[in-house]
C-alpha positions as a Markdown table, in Angstrom:
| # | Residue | x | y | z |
|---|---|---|---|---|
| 1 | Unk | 146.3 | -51.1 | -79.0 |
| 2 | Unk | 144.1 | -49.6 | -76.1 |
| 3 | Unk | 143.1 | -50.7 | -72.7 |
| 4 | Unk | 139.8 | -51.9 | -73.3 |
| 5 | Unk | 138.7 | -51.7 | -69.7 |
| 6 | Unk | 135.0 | -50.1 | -67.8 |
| 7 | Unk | 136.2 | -47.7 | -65.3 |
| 8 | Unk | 132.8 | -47.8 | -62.7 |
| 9 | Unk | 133.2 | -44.6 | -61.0 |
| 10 | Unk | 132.8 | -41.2 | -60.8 |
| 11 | Unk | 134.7 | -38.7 | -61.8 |
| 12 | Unk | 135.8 | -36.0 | -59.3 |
| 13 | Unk | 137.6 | -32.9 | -60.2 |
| 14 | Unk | 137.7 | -29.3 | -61.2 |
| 15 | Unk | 136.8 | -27.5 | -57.4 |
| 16 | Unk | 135.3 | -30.7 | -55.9 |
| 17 | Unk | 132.3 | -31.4 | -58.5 |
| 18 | Unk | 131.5 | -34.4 | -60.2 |
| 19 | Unk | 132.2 | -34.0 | -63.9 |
| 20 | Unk | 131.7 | -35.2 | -67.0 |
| 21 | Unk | 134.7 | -37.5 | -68.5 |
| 22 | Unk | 134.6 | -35.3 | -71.4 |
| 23 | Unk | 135.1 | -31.9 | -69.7 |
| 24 | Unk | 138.9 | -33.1 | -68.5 |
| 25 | Unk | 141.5 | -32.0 | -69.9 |
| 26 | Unk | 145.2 | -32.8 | -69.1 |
| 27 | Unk | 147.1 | -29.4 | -67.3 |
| 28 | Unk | 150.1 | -31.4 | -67.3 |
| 29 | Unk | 151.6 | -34.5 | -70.0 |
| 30 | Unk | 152.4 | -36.3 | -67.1 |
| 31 | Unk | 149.7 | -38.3 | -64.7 |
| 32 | Unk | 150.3 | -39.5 | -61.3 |
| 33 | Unk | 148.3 | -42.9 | -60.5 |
| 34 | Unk | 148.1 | -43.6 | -56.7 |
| 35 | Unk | 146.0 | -46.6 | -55.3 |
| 36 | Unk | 144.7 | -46.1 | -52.0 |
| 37 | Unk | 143.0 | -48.6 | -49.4 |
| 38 | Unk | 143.3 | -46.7 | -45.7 |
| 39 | Unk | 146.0 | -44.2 | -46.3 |
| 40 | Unk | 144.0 | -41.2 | -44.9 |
| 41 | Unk | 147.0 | -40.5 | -42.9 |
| 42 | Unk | 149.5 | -39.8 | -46.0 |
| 43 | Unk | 147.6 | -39.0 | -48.9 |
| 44 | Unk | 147.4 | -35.1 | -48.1 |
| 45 | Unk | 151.0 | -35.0 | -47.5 |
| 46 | Unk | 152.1 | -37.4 | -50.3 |
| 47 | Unk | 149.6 | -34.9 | -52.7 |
| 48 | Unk | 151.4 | -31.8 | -51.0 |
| 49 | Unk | 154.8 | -33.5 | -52.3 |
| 50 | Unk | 153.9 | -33.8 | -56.0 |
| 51 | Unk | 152.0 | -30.0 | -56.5 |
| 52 | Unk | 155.6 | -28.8 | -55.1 |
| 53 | Unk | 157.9 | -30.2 | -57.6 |
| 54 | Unk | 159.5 | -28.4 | -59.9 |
| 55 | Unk | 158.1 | -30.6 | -62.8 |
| 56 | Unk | 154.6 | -30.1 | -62.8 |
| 57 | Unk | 152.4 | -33.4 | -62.7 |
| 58 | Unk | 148.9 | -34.2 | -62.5 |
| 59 | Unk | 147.2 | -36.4 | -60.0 |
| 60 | Unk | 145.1 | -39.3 | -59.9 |
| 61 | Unk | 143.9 | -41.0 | -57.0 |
| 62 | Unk | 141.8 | -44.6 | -57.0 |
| 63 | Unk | 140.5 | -45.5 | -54.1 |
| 64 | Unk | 138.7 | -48.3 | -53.0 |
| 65 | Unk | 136.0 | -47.1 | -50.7 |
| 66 | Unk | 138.8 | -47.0 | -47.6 |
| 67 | Unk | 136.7 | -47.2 | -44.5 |
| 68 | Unk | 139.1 | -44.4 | -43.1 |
| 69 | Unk | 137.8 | -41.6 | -45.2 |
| 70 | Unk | 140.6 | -41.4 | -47.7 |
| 71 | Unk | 138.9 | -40.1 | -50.4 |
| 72 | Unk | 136.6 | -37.4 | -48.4 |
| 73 | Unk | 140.3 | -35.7 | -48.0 |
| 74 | Unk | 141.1 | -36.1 | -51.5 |
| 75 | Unk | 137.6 | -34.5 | -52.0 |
| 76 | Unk | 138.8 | -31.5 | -49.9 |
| 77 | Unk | 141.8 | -30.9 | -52.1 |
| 78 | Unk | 140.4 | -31.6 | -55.1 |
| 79 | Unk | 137.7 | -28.0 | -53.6 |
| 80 | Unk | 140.6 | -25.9 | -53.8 |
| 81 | Unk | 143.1 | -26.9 | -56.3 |
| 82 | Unk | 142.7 | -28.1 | -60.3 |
| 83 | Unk | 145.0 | -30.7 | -61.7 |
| 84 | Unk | 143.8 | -33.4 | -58.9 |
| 85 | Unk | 141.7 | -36.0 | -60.0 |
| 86 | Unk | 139.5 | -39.0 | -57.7 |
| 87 | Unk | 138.3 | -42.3 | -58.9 |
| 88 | Unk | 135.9 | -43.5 | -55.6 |
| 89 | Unk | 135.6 | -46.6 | -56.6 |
| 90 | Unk | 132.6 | -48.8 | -54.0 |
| 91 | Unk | 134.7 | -51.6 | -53.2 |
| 92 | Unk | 137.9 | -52.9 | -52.7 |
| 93 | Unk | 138.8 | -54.2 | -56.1 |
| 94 | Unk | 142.4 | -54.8 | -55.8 |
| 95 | Unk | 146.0 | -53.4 | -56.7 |
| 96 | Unk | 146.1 | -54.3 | -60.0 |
| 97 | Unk | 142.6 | -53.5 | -60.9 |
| 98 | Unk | 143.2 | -50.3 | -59.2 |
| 99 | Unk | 145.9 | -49.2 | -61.6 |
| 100 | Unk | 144.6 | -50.4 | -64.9 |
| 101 | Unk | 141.8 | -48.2 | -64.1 |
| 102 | Unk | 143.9 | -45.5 | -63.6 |
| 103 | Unk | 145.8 | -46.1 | -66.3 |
| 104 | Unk | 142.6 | -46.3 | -68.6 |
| 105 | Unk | 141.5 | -42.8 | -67.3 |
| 106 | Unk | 145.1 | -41.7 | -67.9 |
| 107 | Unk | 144.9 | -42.9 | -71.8 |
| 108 | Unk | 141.2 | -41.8 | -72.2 |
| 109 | Unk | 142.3 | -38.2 | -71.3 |
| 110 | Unk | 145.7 | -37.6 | -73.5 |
| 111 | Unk | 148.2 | -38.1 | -70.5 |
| 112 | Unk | 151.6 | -38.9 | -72.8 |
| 113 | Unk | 153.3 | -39.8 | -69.2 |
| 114 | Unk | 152.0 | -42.1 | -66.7 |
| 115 | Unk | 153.6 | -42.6 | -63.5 |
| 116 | Unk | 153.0 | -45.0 | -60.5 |
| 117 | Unk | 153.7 | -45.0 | -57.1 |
| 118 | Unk | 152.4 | -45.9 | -53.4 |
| 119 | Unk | 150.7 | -43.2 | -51.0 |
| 120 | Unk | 152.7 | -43.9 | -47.9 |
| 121 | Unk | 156.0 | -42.6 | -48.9 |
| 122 | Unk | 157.8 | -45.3 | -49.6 |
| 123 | Unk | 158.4 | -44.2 | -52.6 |
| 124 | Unk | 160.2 | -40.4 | -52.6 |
| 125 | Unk | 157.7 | -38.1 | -54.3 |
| 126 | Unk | 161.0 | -36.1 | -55.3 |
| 127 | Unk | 162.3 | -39.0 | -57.4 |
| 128 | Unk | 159.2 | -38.3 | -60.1 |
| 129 | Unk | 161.3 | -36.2 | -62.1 |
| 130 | Unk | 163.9 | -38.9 | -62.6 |
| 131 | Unk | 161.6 | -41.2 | -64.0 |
| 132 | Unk | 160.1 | -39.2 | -65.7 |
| 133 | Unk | 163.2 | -37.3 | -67.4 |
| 134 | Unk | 164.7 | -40.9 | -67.9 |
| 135 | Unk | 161.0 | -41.4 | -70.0 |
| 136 | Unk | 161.5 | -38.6 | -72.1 |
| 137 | Unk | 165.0 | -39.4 | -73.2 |
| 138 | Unk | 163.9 | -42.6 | -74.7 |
| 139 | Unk | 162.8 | -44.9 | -71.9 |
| 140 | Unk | 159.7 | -46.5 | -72.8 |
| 141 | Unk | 159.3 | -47.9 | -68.9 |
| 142 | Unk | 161.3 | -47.0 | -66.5 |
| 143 | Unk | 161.6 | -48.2 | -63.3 |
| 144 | Unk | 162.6 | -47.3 | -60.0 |
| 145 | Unk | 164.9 | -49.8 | -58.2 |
| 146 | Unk | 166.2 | -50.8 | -55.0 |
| 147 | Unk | 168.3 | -53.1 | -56.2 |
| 148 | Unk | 170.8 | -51.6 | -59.4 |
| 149 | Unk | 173.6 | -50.2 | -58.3 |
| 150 | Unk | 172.9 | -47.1 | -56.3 |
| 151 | Unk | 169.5 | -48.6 | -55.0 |
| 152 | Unk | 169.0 | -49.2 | -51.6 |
| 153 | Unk | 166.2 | -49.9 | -48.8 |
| 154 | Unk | 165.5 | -47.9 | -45.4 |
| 155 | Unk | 164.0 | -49.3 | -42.6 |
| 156 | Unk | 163.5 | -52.9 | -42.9 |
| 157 | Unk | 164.9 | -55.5 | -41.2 |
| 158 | Unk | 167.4 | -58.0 | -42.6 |
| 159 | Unk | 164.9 | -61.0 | -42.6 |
| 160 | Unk | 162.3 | -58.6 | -45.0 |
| 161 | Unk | 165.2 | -57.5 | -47.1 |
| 162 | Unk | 166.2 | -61.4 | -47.7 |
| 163 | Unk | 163.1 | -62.4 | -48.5 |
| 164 | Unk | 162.3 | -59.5 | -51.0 |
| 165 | Unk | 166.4 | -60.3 | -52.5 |
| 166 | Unk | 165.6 | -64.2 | -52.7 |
| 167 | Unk | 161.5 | -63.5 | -54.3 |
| 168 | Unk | 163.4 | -61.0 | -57.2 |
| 169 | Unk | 166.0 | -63.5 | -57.9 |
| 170 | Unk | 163.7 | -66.6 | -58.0 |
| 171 | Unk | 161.7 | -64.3 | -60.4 |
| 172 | Unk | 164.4 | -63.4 | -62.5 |
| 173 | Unk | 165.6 | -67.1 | -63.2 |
| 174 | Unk | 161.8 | -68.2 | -63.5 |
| 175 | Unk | 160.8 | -65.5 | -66.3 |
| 176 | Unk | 164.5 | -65.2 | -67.7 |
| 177 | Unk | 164.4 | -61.2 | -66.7 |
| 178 | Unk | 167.1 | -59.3 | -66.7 |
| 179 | Unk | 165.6 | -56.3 | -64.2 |
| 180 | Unk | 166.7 | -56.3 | -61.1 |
| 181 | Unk | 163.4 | -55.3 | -59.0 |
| 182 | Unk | 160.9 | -57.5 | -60.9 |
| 183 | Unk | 158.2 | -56.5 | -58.0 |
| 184 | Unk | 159.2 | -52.8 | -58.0 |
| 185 | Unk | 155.9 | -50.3 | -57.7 |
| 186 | Unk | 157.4 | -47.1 | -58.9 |
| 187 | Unk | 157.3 | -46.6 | -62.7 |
| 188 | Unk | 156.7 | -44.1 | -65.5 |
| 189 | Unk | 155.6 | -45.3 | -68.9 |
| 190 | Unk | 155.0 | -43.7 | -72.2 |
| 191 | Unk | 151.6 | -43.6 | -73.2 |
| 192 | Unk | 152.6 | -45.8 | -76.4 |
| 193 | Unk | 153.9 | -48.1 | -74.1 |
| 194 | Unk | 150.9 | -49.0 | -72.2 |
| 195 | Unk | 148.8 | -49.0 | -75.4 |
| 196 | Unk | 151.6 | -51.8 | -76.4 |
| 197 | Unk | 151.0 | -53.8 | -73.2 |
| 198 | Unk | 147.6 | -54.0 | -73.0 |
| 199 | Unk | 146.8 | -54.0 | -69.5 |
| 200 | Unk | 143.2 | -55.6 | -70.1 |
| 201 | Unk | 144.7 | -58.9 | -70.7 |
| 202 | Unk | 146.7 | -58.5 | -67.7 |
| 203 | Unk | 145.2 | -60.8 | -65.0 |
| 204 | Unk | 147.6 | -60.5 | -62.2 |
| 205 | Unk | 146.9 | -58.8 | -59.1 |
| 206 | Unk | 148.8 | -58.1 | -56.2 |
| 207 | Unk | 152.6 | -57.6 | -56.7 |
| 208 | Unk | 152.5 | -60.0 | -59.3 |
| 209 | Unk | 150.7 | -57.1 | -61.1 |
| 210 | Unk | 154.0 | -55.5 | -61.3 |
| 211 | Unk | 155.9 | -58.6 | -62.5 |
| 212 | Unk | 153.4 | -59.6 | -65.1 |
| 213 | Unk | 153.4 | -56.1 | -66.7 |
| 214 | Unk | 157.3 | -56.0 | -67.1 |
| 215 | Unk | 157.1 | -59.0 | -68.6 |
| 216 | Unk | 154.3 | -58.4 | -71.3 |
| 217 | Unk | 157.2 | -54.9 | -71.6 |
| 218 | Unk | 159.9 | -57.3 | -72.6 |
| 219 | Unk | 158.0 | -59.2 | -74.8 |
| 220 | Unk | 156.8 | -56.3 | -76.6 |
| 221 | Unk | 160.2 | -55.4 | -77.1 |
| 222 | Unk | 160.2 | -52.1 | -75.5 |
| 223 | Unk | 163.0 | -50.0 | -73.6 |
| 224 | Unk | 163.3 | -50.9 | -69.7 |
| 225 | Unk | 165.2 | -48.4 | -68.0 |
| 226 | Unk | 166.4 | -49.7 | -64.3 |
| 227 | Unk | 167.4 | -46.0 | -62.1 |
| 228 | Unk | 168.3 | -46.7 | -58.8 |
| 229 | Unk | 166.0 | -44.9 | -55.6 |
| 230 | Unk | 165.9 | -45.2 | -51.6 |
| 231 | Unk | 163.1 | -47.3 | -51.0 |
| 232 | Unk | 161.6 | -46.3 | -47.7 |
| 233 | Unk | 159.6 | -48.0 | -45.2 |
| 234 | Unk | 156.2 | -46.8 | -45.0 |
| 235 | Unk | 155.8 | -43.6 | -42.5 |
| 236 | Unk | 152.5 | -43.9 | -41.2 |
| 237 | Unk | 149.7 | -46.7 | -41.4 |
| 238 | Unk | 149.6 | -50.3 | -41.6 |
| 239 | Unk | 150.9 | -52.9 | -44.8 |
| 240 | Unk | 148.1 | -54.2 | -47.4 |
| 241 | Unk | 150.6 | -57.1 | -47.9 |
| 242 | Unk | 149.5 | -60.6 | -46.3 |
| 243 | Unk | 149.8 | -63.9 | -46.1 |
| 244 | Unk | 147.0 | -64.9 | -49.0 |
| 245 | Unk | 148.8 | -62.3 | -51.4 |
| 246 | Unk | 152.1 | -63.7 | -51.1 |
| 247 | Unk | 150.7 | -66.9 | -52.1 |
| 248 | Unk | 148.3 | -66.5 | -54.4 |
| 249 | Unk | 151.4 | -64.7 | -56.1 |
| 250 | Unk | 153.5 | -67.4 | -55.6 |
| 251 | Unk | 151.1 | -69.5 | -58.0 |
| 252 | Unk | 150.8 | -66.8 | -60.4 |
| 253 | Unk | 154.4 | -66.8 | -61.0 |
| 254 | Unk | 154.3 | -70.2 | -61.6 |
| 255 | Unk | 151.7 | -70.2 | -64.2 |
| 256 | Unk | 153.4 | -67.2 | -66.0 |
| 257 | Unk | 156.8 | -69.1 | -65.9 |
| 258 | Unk | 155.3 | -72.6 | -67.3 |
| 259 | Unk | 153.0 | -70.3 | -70.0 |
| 260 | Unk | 154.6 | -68.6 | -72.7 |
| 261 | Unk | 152.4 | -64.9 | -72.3 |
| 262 | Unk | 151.5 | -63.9 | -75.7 |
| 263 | Unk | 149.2 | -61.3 | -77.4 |
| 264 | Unk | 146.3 | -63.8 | -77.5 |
| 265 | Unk | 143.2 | -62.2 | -75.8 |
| 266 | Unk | 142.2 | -65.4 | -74.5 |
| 267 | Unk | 145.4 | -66.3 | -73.3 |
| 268 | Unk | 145.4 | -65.8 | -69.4 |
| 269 | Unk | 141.4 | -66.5 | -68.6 |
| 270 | Unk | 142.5 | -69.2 | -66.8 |
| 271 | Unk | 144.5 | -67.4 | -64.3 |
| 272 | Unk | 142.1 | -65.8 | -63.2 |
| 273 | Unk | 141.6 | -68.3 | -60.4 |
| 274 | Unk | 144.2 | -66.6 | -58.1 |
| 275 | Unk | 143.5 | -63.0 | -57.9 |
């Protein structure tokens, strides 16, 4: 199955011009999806990071139109160096919307790898080979999390790291999960993988993005792979998290707990409601 999803943007890429979605062409097998909203302060480092790793990746970057001028630095990059890519898209649309675009223009373009992962360093840029190695010896999703054995958080304070201990476990018991970081951000997939999921019908946004996705994965029977990585807090710039978010996730959780998810197209229209 494919992601049957519009992506309404253009296409930057290949020394700073606007292409054609046919003239891409993978240099790597492995894409790099990174939602922005206002990180003009990390995106040139966090893109720095991933070009110097000795596994070479591609780049993706979907941005919503960040009134900070994100994506005219991306644009700058994207001048001198190949194998960075820019989805400007004219709004903010949302996390989840964000990376099911991404992930589209990762599918449409022969990516066989797909990783995730937030701008701001909070999640290490050197950790991408781990997943990714982890995806290639059999994994078909593999996540990086703070909380298997070896995982751990920097930076936050005790009341955070309660709250984001007691949300995972009230998520585990609600959707009868057995991973550990239900909300974790950092994955890799196999290309197969996301065909398998679908990510069209997925209609959760927010961090409940992340937990309805591992949960259309268990459901399709596929192989989770849980490694553990230092999660830190963010280095420069300010948390999209608030208050509405949390809740409107709160009620998304509910709805996927008391509905049994399955491959029905028309199954989750009605949740719709709280993104």
């Amino acid at each position: 199955m494919s992601i049957h999803i519009e992506v309404p943007v253009a296409y930057a890429g290949l020394n700073g011009r606007c292409v054609s979605v046919e003239t891409i062409r993978p240099g790597a097998d492995c894409l790099v999806v990174i939602p922005t909203y206002n990180e003009r302060e990390n995106i040139a480092a966090m893109i720095g990071a991933l070009r110097s790793l000795s596994e070479p990746v591609d780049i993706l970057v979907v941005d919503d139109n960040s009134p900070d001028g994100t994506a005219a630095v991306v644009r700058k990059l994207i001048a001198s160096q190949d194998g960075i890519y820019l989805l400007h898209r004219p709004a903010k649309q949302g996390l989840g919307n964000a990376y099911k675009a991404g992930f589209a223009f990762a599918l449409r373009h022969g990516w066989s790898y797909i990783v995730q992962m937030d701008a701001d360093f909070s999640h290490d840029p050197t950790d991408v080979p781990r997943l990714l190695a982890a995806c290639r010896e059999g994994g078909d999703v593999v996540i990086g999390s703070r909380y298997v054995k070896g995982g751990r958080i920097a930076g936050w304070p005790l009341k955070r790291w309660l709250l984001s201990r007691c949300a995972n476990l009230t998520t585990q018991i609600m959707l009868r999960s057995n991973i550990k970081d239900v909300t974790a951000g950092f994955k890799c997939f196999r290309k197969e993988a996301l065909e398998k999921i679908d990510l069209s019908k997925v209609a959760s946004e927010g961090y409940i993005f992340q937990v309805e996705v591992n949960h259309r994965a268990k459901l399709e029977k596929l192989s989770i792979k849980q490694i553990p990585i230092c999660f830190t807090d963010r280095r420069q710039g300010v948390s999209k998290m608030g208050k509405d978010e949390a809740a409107a996730g709160l009620r998304q959780l509910w709805k996927l707990a008391c509905h049994k998810v399955t491959n029905n197209s028309n199954e989750l229209t009605s949740y719709k409601d709280v993104v």
